[in-house]
DOKE-21801 format. One line per field, with one value per residue: residue in one letter; x, y, z of N, C-alpha, C in turn. Coordinates in Angstrom, 1 decimal. Example, Ala and Ser with C-alpha at 12.3 -4.5 7.8 and 13.67 -1.06 7.14 Angstrom:
BEGIN
residu <- a/s
n_xx <- 13.2/12.8
n_yy <- -5.7/-2.2
n_zz <- 7.8/7.1
ca_xx <- 12.3/13.7
ca_yy <- -4.5/-1.1
ca_zz <- 7.8/7.1
c_xx <- 13.2/12.9
c_yy <- -3.3/0.0
c_zz <- 7.8/7.9
***
This chain:
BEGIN
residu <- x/x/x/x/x/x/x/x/x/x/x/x/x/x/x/x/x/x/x/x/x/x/x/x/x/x/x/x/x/x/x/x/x/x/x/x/x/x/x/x/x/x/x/x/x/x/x/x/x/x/x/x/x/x/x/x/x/x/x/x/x/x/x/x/x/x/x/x/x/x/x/x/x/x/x/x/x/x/x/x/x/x/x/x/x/x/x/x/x/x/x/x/x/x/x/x/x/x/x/x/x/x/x/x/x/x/x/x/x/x/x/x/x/x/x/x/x/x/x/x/x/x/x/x/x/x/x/x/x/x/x/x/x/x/x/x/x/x/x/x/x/x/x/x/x/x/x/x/x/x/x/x/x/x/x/x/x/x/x/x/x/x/x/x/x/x/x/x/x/x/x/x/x/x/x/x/x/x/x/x/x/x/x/x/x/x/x/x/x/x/x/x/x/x/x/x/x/x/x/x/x/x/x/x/x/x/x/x/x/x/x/x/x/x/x/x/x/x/x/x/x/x/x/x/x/x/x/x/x/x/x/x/x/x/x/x/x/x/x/x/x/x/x/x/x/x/x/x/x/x/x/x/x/x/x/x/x/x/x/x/x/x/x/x/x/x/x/x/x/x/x/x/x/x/x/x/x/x/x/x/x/x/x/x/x/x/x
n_xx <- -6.8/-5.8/-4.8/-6.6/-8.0/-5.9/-6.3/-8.4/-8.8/-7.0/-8.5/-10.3/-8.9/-8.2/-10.5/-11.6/-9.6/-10.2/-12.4/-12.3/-9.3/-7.3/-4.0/-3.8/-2.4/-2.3/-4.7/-5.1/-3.7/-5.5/-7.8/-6.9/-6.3/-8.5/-10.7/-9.4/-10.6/-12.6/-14.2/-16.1/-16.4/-13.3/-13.6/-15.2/-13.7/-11.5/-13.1/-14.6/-14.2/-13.4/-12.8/-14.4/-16.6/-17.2/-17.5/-19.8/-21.4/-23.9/-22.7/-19.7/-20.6/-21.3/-19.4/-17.7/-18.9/-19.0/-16.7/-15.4/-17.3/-15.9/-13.6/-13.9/-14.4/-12.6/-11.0/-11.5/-10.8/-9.5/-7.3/-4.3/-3.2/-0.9/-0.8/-2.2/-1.2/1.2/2.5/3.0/4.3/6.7/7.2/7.8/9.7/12.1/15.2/17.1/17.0/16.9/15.7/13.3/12.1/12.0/9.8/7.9/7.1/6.6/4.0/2.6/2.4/0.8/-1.8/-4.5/-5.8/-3.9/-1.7/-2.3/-2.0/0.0/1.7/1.6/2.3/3.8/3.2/1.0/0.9/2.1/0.9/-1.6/-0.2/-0.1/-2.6/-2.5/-1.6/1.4/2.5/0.3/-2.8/-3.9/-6.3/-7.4/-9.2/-10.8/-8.6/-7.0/-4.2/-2.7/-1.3/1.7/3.0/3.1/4.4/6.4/9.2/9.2/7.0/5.0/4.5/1.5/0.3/-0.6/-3.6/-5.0/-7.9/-9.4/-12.0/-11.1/-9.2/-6.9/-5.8/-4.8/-3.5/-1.4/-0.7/0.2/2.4/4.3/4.3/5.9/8.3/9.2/9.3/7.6/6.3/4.6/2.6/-0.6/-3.4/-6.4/-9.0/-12.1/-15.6/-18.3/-20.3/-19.9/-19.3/-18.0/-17.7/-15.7/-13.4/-10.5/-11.1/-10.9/-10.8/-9.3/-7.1/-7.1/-9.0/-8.6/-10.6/-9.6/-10.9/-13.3/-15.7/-17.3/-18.0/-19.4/-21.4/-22.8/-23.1/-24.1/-25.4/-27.0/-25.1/-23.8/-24.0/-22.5/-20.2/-20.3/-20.2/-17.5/-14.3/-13.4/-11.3/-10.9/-11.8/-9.9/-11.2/-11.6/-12.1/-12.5/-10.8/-10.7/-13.1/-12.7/-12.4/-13.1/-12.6/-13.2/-14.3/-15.0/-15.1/-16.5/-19.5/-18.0/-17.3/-19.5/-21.2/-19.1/-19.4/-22.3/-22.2/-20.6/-22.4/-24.9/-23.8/-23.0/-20.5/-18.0/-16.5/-13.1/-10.4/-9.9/-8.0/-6.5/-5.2/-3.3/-5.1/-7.2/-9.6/-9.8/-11.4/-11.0/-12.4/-13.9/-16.1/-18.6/-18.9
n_yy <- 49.9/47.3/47.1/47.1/44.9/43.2/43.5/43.0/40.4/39.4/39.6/38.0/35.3/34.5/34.3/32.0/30.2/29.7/28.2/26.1/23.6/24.8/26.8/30.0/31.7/30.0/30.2/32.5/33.1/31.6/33.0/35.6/35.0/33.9/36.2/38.1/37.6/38.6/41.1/43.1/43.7/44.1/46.6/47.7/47.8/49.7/52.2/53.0/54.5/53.5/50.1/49.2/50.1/48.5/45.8/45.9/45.8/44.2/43.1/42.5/40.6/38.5/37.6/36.8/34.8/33.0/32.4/31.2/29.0/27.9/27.5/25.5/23.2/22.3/21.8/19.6/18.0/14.6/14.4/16.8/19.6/19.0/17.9/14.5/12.8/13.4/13.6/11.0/10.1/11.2/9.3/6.8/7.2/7.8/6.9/6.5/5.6/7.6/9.5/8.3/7.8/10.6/11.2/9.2/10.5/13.7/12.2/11.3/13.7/15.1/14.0/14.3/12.6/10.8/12.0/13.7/11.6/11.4/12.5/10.6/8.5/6.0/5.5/4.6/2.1/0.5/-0.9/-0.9/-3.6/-5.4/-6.5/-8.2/-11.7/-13.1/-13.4/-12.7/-12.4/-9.6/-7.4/-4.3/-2.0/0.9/2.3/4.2/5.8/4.6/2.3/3.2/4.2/1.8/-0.3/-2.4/-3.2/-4.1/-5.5/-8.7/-10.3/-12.3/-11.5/-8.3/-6.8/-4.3/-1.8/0.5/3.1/5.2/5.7/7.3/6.6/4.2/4.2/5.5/3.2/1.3/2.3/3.0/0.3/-1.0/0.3/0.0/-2.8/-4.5/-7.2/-8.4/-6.9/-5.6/-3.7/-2.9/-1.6/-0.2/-0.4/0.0/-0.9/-2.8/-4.8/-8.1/-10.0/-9.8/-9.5/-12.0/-15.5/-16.2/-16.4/-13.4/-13.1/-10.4/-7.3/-3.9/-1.4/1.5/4.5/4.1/3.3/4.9/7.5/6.0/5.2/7.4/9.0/6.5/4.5/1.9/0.3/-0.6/-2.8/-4.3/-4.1/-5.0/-8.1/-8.5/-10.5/-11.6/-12.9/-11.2/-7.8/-4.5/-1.7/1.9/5.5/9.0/11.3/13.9/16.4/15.9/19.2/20.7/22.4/20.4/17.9/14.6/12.2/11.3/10.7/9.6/6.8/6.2/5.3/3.1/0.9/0.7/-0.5/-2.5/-4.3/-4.3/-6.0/-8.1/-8.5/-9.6/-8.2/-7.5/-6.2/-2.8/0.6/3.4/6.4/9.4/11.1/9.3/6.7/3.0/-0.4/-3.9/-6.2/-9.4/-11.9/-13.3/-16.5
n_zz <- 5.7/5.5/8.3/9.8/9.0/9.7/12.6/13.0/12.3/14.0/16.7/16.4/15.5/18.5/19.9/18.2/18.8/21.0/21.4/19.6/18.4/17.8/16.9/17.7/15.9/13.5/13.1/12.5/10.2/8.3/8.2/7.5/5.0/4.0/4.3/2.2/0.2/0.3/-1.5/-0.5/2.1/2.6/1.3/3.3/5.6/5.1/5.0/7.2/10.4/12.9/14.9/16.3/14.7/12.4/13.4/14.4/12.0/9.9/7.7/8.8/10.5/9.3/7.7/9.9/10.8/8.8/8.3/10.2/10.2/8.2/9.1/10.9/9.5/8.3/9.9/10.6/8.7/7.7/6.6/6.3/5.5/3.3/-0.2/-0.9/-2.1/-3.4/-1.2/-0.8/-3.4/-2.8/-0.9/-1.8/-3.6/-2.1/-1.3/0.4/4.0/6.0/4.1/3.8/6.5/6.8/4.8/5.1/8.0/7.2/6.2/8.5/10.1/8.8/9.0/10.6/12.7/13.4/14.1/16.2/18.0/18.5/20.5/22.7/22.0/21.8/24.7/24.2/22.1/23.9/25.5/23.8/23.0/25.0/25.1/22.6/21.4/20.6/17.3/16.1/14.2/13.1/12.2/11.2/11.7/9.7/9.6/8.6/8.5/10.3/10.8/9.7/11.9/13.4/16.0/13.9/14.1/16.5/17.5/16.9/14.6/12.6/10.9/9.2/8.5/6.8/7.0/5.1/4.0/2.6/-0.1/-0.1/2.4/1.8/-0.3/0.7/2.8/1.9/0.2/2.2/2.7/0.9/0.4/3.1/3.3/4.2/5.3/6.3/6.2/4.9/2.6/2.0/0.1/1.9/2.9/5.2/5.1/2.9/4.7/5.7/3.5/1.7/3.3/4.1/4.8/7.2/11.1/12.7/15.2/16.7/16.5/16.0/16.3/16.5/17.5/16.7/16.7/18.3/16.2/14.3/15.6/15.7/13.0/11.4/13.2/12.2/11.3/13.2/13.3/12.0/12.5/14.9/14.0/13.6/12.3/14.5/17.4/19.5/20.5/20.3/21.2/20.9/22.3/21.8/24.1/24.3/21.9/18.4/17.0/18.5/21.9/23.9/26.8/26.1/26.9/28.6/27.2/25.0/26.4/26.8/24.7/23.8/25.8/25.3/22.8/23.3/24.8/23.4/21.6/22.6/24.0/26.1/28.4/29.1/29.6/30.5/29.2/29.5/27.8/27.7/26.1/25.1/25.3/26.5/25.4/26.0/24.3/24.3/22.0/23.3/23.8
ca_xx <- -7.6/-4.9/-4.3/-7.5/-7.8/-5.2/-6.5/-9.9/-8.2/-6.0/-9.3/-11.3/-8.5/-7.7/-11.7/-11.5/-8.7/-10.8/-13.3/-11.4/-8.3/-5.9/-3.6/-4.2/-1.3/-2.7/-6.6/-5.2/-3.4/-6.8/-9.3/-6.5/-6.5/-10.1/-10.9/-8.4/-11.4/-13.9/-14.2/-17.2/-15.6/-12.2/-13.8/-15.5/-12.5/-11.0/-13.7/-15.2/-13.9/-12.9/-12.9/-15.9/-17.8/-16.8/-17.8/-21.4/-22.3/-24.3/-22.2/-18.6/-20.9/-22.1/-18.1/-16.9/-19.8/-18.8/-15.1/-15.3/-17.4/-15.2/-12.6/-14.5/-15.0/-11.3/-10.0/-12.1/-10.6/-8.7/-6.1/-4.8/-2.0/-0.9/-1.7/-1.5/-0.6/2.8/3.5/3.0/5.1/8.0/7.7/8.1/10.8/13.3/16.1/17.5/16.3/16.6/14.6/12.1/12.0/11.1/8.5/7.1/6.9/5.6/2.1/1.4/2.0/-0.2/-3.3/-5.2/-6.4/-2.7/-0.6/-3.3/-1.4/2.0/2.7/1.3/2.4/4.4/2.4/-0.3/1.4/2.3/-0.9/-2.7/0.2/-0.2/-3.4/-2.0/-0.7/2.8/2.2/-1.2/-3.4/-4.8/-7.7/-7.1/-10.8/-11.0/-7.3/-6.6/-2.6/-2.1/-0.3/2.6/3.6/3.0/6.0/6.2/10.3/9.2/5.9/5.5/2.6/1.6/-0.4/-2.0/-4.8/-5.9/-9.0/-9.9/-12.7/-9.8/-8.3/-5.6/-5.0/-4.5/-2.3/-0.6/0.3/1.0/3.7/5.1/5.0/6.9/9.3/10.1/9.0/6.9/5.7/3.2/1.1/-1.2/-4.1/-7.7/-10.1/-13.3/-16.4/-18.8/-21.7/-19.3/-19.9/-17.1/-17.7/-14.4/-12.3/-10.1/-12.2/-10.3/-10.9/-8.4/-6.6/-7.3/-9.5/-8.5/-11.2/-9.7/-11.8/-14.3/-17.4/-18.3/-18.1/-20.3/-22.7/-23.3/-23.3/-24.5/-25.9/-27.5/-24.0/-22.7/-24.8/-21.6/-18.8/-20.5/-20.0/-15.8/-14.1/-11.8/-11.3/-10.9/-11.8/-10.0/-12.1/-10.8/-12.7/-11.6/-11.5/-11.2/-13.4/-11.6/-12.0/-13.7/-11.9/-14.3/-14.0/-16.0/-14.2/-17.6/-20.0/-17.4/-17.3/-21.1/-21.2/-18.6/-20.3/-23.5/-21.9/-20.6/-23.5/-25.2/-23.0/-22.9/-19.0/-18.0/-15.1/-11.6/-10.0/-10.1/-6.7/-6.4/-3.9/-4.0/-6.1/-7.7/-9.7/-9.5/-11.6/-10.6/-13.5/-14.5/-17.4/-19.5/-19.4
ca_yy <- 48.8/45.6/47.0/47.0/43.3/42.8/43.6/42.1/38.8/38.6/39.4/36.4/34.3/34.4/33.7/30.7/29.1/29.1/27.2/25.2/22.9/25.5/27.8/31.7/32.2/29.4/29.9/34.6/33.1/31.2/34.1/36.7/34.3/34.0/37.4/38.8/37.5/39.8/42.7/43.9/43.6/44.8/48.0/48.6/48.4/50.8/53.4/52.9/55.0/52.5/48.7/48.8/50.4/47.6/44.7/46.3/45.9/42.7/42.7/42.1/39.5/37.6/37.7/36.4/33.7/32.4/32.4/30.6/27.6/26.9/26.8/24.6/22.2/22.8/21.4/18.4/16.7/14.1/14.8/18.0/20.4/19.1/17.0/13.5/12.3/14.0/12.9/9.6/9.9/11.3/7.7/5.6/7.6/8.0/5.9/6.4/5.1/9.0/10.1/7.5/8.5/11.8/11.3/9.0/11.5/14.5/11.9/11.1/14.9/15.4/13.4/14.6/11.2/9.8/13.5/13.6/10.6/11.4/13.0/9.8/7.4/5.4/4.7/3.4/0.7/-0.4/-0.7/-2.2/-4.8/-5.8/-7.7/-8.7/-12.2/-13.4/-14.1/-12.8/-11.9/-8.0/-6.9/-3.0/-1.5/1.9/2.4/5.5/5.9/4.0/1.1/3.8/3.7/0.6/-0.5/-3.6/-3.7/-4.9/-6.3/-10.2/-9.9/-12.6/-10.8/-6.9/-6.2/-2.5/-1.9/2.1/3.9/5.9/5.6/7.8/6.2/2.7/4.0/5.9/2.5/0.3/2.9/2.3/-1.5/-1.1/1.1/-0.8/-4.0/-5.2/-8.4/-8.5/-5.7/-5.5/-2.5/-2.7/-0.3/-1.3/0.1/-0.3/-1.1/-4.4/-6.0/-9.2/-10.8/-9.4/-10.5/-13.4/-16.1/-17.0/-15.4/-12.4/-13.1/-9.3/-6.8/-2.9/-0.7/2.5/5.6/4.2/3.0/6.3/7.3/4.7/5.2/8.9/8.8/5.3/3.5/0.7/-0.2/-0.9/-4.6/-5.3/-3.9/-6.5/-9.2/-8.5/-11.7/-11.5/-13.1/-10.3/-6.2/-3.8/-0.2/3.0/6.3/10.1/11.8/15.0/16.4/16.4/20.1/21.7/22.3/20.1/16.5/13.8/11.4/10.8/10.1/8.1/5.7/5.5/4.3/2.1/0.0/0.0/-1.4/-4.0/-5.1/-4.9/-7.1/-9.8/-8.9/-9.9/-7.1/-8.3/-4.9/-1.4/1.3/5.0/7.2/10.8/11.7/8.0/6.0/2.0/-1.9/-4.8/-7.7/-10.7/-12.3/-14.4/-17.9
ca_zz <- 5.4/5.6/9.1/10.2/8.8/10.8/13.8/13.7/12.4/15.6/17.6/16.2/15.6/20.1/19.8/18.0/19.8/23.0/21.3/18.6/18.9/16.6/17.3/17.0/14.8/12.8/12.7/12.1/8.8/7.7/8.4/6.8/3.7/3.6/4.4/1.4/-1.8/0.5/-1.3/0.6/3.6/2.1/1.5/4.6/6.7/4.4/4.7/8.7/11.2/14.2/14.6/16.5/14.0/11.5/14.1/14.5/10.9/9.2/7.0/9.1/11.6/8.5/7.3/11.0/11.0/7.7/8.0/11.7/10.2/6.9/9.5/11.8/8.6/7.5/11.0/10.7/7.8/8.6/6.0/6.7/4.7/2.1/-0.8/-0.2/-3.5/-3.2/0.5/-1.2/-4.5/-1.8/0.1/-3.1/-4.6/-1.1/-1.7/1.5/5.5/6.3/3.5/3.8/7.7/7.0/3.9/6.7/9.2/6.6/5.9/9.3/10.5/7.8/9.4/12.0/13.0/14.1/14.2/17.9/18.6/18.6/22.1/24.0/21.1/22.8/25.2/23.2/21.8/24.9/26.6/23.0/22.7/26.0/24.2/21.4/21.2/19.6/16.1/15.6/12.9/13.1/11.6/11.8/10.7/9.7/10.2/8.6/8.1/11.4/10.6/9.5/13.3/14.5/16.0/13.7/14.3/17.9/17.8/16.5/13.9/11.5/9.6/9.3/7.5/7.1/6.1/5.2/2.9/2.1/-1.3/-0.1/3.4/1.3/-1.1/1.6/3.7/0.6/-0.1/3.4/3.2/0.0/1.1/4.2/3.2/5.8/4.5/7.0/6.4/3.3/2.6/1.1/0.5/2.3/3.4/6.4/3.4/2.2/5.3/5.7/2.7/0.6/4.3/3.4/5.0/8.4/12.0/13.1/16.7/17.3/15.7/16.2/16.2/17.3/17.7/15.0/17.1/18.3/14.9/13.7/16.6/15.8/11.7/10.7/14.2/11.9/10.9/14.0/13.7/11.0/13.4/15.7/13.8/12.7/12.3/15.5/18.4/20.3/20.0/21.1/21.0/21.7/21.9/22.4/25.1/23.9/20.7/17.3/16.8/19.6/23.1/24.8/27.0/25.2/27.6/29.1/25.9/24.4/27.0/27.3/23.4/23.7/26.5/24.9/21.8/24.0/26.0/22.5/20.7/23.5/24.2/27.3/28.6/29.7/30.3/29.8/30.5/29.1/27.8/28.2/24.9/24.3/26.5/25.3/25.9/25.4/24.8/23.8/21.9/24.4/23.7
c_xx <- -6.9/-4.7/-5.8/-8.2/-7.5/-5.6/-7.9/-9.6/-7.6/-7.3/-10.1/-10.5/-7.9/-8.9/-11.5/-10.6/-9.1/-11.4/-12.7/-9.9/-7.3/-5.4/-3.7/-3.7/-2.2/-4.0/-6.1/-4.8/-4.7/-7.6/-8.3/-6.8/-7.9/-10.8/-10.6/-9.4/-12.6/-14.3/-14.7/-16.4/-14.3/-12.9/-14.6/-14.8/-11.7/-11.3/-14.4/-13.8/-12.7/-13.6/-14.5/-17.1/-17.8/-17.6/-19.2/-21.9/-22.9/-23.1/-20.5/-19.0/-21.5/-20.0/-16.9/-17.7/-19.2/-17.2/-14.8/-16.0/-16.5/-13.9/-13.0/-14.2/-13.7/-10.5/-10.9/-11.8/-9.6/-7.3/-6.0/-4.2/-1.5/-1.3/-0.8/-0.7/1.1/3.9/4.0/4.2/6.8/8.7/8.1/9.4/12.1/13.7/16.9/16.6/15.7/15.7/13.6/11.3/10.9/9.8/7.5/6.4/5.8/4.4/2.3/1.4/1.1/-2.2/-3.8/-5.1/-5.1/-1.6/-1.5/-2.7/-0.1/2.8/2.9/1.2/2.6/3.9/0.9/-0.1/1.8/1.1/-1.7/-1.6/0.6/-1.3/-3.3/-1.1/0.4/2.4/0.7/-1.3/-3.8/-5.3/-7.7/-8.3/-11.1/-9.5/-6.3/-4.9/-1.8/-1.0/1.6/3.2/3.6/4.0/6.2/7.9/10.3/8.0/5.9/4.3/2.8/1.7/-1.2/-2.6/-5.0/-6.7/-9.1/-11.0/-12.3/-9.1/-6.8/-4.9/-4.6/-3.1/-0.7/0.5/0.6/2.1/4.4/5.4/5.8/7.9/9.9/10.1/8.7/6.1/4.4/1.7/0.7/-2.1/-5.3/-8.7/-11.2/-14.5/-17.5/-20.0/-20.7/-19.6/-18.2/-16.6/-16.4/-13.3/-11.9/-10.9/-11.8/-11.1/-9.5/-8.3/-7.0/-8.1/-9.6/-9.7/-11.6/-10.5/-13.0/-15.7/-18.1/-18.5/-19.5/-21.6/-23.3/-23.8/-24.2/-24.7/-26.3/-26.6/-23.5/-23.2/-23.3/-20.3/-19.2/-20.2/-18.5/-15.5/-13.0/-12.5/-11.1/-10.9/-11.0/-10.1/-11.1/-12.0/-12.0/-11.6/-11.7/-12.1/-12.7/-11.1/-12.5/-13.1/-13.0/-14.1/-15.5/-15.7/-15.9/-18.8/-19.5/-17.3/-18.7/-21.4/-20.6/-19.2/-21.4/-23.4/-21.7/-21.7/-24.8/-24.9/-22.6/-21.2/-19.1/-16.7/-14.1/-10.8/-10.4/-8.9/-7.2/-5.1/-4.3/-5.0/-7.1/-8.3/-9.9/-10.4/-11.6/-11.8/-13.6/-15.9/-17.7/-19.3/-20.7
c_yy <- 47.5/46.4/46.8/45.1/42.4/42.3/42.6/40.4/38.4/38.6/38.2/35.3/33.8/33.9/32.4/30.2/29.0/28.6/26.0/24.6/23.7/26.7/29.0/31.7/31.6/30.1/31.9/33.9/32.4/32.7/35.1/36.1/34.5/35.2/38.3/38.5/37.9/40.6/43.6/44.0/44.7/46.7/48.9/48.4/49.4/51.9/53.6/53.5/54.2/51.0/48.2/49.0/48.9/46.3/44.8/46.0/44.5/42.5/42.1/40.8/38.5/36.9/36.9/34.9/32.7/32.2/31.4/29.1/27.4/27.0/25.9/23.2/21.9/21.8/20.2/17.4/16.4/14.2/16.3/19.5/19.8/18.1/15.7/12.6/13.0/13.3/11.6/9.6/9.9/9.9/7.3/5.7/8.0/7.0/5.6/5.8/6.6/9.8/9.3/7.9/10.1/12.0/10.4/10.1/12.9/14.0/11.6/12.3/15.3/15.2/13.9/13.6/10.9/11.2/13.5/12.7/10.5/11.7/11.7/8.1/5.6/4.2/3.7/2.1/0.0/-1.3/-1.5/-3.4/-5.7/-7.4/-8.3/-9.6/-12.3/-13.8/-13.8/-12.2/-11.2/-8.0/-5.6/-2.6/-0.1/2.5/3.5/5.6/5.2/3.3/2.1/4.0/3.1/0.3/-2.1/-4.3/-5.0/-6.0/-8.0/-10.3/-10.7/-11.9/-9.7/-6.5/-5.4/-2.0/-0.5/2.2/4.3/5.8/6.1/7.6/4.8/2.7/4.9/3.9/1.5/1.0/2.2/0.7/-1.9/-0.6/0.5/-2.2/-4.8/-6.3/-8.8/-8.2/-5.6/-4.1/-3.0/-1.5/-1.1/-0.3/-0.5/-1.1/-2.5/-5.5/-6.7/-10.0/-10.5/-9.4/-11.7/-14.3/-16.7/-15.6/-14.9/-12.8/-11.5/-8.6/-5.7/-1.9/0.8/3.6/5.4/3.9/3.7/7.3/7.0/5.2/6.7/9.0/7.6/4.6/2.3/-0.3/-0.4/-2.5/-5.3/-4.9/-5.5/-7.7/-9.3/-10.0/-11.7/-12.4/-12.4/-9.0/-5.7/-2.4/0.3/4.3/7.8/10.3/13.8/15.6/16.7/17.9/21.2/21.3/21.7/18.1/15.9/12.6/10.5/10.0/9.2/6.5/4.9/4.8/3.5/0.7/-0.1/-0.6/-2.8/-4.6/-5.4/-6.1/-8.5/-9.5/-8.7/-9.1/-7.9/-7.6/-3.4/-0.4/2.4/5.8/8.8/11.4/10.2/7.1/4.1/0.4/-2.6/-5.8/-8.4/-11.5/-13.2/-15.7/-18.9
c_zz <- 5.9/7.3/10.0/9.6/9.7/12.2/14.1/13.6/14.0/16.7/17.3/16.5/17.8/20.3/19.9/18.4/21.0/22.7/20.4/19.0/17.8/17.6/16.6/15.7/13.3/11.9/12.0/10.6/8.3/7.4/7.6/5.0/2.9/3.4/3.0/0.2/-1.1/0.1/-0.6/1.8/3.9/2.2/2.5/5.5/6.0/4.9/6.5/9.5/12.3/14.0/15.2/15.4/12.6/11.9/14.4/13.4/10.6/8.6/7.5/10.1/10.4/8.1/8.8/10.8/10.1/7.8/8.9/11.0/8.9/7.7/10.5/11.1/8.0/8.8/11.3/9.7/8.3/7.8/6.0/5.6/3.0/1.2/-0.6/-1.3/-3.7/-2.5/-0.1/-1.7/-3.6/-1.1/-1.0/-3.8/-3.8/-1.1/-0.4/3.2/5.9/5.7/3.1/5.3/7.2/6.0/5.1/7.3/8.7/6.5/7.4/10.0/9.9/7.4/10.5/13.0/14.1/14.6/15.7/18.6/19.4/20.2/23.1/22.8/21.4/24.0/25.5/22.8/23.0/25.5/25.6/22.9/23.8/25.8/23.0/21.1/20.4/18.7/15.7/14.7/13.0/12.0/11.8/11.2/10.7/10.2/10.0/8.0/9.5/11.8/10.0/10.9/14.3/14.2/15.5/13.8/15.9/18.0/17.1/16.3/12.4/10.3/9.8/8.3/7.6/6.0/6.1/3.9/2.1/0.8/-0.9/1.1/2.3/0.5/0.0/2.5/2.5/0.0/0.8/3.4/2.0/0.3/2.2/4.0/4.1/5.3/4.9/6.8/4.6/3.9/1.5/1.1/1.0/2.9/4.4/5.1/2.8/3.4/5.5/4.8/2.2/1.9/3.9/4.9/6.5/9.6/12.6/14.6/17.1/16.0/16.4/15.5/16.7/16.4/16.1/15.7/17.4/17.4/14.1/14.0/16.4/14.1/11.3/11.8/14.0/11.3/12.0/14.2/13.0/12.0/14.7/16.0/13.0/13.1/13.3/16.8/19.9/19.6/20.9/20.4/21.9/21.6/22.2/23.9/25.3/22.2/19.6/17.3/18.4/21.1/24.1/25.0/26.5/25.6/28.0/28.4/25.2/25.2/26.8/26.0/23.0/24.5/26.1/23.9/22.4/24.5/24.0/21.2/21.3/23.6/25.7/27.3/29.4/30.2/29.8/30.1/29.4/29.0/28.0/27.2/24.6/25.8/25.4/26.5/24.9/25.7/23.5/23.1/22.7/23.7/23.6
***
């Protein structure tokens, strides 16, 4: 029985890594996990002849179907492994640079969102702080755990705001700006449904809107009238270019929702560059 588990796990899980963004290894320990509070299941690989005969039945294609979307729905949250209330407590209570570094490092390996970032990190910041004058004021919107690797040793930043939904991205980067003491940077919770009003009352030199408008534009379209109207003097949008979970370019759709945001919001574009996972514009409201 556990060997025949075995085997059909590793056949699904090579499956789902051609369609899904996980690795075999990964997605075989999910599906063995999940598989293991089957009984039904359990006891018809026990008792069936051969694997085929197992893979023929309702009952093992009801048992693949079901296992494949609660890891579809599993590799879509944006928090991923462990709990984040931990990762947290870890930042607050490292007394050291080293073991602040690495509680660091465990929450943002721990996000989807920004852990997608990491290979071509680097040259992200380059490329957004290219627009980003000396001394300015960011507006980060929907910011997720972001602000945990902005290079704020180099960059020259009055003031960062990071706005999330998030309870646990907020308390996540208000650890960090205790922990390092970034004076700069604060954290509010905020929602697309508050609008501007609970912004402190000035306009933001920049206003980062990565990978949130095609988001927006797919979920809640009639919200994108308040992204419209952010209190910045300049946006800069970013979108994927590959899909969160599914091995599929989205390079193409994302762009086409970001330009019609612009042309709907009256922004006038200033530039546009690309990294290898992220495509990104920079504009302006019209005058």
């Amino acid at each position: 029985m556990i060997e025949n588990i075995q085997l059909l796990a590793t056949q699904l899980a090579d499956k789902v890594a051609k369609k899904y963004r996980v690795e075999p290894i990964k997605a075989k320990t999910y599906i063995v996990q999940y598989w293991a509070k089957h009984f039904d299941l359990q006891t018809l690989c026990s008792a069936a002849p051969t694997l085929k005969s197992i893979t023929r039945t309702r009952l093992y294609k009801d048992a693949e179907r079901e296992v494949t979307r609660k890891l579809y729905y599993e590799l879509r949250r944006y928090q991923a492994e462990q709990d984040v209330d931990q990762l947290v407590q870890a930042l607050r209570s490292a007394q050291t640079l080293e073991s602040k570094d690495h509680a660091r490092q465990q929450l943002v390996q721990n996000h989807v969102s920004t852990h997608e970032r990491l290979a071509h990190l680097e040259e992200f910041w380059q490329l957004v702080c290219c627009y980003v004058p000396s001394q300015s004021r960011i507006l980060d919107v929907g910011c997720g755990i972001l602000p945990l690797v902005f290079p704020f040793q180099t960059a020259s930043v009055q003031e960062y705001l990071a706005l999330d939904r998030s309870q646990d991205s907020i308390d996540t980067i208000t650890a960090f700006q205790e922990a390092y003491d970034i004076q700069c940077l604060s954290a509010r919770q905020w929602s697309i449904q508050d609008g501007w009003a609970g912004v402190e009352p000035h306009t933001y030199d920049v206003a980062f809107l990565f990978k949130l408008v095609p988001v927006v534009a797919r979920q809640e379209p009639s919200s994108l009238t308040v992204l419209s109207q952010v209190p910045a003097k300049r946006l800069i949008l970013t979108g994927c270019k590959k899909a969160m979970v599914k091995q599929r370019d989205i390079s193409r759709r994302e762009r086409t929702l970001l330009q019609h945001f612009m042309g709907s919001a009256s922004m006038q574009l200033i530039d546009e560059f690309e990294t290898a996972d992220e495509i990104g514009f920079v504009c302006e409201p019209l005058q």
